[in-house]
N, C-alpha and C positions, 0 to 999 in steps of 0.2 A: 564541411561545417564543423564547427567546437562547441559539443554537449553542452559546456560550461559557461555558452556568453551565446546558446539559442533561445531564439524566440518561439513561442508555441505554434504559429503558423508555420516558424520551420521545420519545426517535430515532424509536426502532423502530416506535412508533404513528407516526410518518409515513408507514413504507411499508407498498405495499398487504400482505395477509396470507400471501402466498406469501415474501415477500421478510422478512418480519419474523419467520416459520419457521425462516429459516438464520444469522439474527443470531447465535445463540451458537458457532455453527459456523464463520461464515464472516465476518463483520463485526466488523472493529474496536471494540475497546469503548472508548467517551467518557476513560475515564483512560488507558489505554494509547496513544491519540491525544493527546492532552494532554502524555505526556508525550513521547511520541517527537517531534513540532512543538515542544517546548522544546529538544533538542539539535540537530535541525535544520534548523530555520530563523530562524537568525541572517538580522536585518534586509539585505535587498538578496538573499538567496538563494532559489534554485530550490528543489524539489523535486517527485521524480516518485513516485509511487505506485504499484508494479509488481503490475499485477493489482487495480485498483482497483475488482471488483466493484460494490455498489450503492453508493461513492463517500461511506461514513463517514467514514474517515479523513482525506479530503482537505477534509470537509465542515468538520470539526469543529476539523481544522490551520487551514482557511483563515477559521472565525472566532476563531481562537485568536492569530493573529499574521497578520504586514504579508510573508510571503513568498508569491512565484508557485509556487502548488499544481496541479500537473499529475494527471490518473490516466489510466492508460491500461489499457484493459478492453477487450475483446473480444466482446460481447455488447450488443446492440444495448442491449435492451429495460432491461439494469443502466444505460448509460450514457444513455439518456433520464431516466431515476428520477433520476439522479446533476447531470443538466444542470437539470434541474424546478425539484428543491431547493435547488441553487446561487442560480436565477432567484427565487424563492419569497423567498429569503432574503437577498435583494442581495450575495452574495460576488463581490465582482469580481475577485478573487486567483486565479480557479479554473478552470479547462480541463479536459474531458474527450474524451479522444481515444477513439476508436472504432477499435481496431488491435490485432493483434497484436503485442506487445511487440517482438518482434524486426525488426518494420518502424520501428522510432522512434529516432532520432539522442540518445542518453544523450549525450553533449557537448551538448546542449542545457539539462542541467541540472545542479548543485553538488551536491548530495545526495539520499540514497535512500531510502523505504521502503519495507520485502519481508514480508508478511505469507502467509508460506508458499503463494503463489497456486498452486501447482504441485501439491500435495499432491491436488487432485480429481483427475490422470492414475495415480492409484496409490491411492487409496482413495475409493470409490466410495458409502463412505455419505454420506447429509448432499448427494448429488452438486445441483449447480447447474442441470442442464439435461437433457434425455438426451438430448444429444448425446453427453455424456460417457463416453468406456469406456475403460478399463483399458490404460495403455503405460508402461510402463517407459522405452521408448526415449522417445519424448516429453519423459517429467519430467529423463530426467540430457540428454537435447539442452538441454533448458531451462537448468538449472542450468549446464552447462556454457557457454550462450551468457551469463549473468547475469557468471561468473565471469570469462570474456574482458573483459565489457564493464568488471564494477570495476574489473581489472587496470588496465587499459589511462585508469583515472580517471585526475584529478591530485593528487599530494601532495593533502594535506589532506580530500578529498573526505571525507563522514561518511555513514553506510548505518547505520538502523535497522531490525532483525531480530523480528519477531515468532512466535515458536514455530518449529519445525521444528528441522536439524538442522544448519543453517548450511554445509551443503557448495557454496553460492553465493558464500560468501567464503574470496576468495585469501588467500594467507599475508602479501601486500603488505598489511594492514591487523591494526590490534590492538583488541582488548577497550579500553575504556574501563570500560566497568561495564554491570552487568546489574541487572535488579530481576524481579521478578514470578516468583519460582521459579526462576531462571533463564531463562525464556521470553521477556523483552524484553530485548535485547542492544542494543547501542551501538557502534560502529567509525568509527576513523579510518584512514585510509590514512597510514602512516610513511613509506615506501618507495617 
């Protein structure tokens, strides 16, 4: 199969059947990748994948275009799945880090994607693991460390938003455009 003209049904028959359960939950879907790697990575640029799960997104950017695609997940067993397929499918564009987001130097990279990774500390269906239980405190620590970190981007930096409610981004950045019901958002930093 060719990363770059699959269908999400095809994706998802690559992972095993536990992981291919929470695709419509929790995995980026093939055009919402697609598009969000078209405003983000412009030739010569980074991009990190905040909460990069079983590593769709980065999969599907990084046969999609010539940028360095980072994700960074937290879970071992997603970022083995995530490194397999990379290998499986010769992306060399592609790194997966094994860390909690908050351990990872964002000046290491030009632009964002944020596919609501935070939403399992506060809704617990669909959940990832059971490790997972219910904090409040957690999800807005989270958010709040996201919004420090864009803040503090540079001019220009671009962050695409996948569902949620956007309280991750600072008021230093504007709308561009949105599609998909409102649910895929687009942002540059003005300011």
């Amino acid at each position: 199969m060719d990363l770059s003209t699959i269908t999400d049904t095809e994706f998802d028959s690559l992972y095993p059947q536990k992981i291919k359960m929470l695709s419509g939950t929790h995995w980026t879907p093939v055009a919402i990748a697609k598009k969000a790697i078209g405003y983000l990575g412009a030739e010569g640029k980074s991009v990190l994948d905040i909460g990069s799960g079983s590593g769709k997104f980065c999969l599907i950017a990084g046969a999609n275009s010539n940028s360095k695609i980072t994700g960074v997940e937290q879970r071992a067993n997603l970022v083995q799945i995530s490194r397999k397929l990379a290998l499986t499918y010769q992306l060399e564009n592609l790194d997966f880090i094994l860390d909690d987001m908050i351990n990872v130097d964002f000046t290491s990279y030009d632009n964002f994607y944020f596919f609501n990774s935070f939403e399992e500390n506060i809704n617990l269906k669909d959940k990832l693991g059971k490790e997972n239980e219910f904090s409040l405190d957690k999800f807005n620590a989270y958010i709040l460390f996201l919004r420090e970190r864009f803040d503090s981007a540079p001019k220009g930096t671009k962050i695409v938003t996948y569902c949620g409610e956007c309280e991750e981004i600072p008021e230093s950045y504007r709308l561009v455009k949105s599609s998909n019901k409102g649910n895929l958002k687009f942002w540059v930093k003005g300011i």
